[in-house]
C-alpha positions as CSV (number, residue, x, y, z in Angstrom):
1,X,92.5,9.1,24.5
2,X,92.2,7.9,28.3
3,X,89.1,8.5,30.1
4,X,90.9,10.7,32.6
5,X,92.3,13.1,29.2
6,X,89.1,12.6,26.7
7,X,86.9,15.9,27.4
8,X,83.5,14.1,27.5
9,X,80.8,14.7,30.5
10,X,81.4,12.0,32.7
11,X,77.8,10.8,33.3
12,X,76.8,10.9,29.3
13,X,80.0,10.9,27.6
14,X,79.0,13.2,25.1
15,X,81.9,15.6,23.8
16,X,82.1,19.7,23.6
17,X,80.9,18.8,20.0
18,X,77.0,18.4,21.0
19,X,77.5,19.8,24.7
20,X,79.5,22.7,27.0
21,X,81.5,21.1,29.3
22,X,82.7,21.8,32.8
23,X,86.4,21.1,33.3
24,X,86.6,19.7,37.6
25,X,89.5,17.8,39.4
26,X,88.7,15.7,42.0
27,X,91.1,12.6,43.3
28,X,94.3,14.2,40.7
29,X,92.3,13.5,37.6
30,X,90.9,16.0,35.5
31,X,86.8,15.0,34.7
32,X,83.9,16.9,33.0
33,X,80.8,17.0,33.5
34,X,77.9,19.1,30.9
35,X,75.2,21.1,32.4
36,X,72.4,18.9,32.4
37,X,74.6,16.1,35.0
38,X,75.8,18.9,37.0
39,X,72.7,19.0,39.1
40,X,73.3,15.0,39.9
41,X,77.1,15.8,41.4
42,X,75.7,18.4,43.6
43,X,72.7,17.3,44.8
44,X,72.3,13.5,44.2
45,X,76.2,12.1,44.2
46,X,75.2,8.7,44.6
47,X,73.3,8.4,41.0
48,X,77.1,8.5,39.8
49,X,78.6,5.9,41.4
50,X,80.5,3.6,38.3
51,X,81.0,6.9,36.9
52,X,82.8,9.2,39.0
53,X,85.2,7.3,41.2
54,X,84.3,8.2,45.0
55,X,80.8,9.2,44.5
56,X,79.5,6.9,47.2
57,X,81.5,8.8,49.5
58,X,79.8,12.5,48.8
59,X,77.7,13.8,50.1
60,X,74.7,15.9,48.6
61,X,74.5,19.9,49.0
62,X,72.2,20.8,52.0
63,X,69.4,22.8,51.5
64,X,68.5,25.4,54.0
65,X,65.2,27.3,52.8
């Protein structure tokens, strides 16, 4: 399968055989990402740059506390 069809998580490439995975699109390709990297696309983008295509150019959540 091609990266942009084979359900792994994006940032480990583990499968739904040893993780849940999170279906997204983003740029007309279908991605996932499991749990545990979920926190990295919302609040630190950059640490998947080579991964995700685009990340340098998102931004991270704001927190308002």
């Amino acid at each position: 399968m091609s990266r942009e069809t084979e359900a792994a998580c994006l940032a480990c490439r583990r499968g739904t055989d040893v993780t849940p995975l999170i279906p997204l699109e983003y740029q007309d390709s279908k991605l996932w990402i499991c749990p545990q990297h979920l926190p990295l696309l919302i609040h630190d983008p950059a640490k998947l740059v080579g991964m995700l295509p685009g990340a340098e150019n998102l931004r991270p959540a704001d927190h308002h506390e």
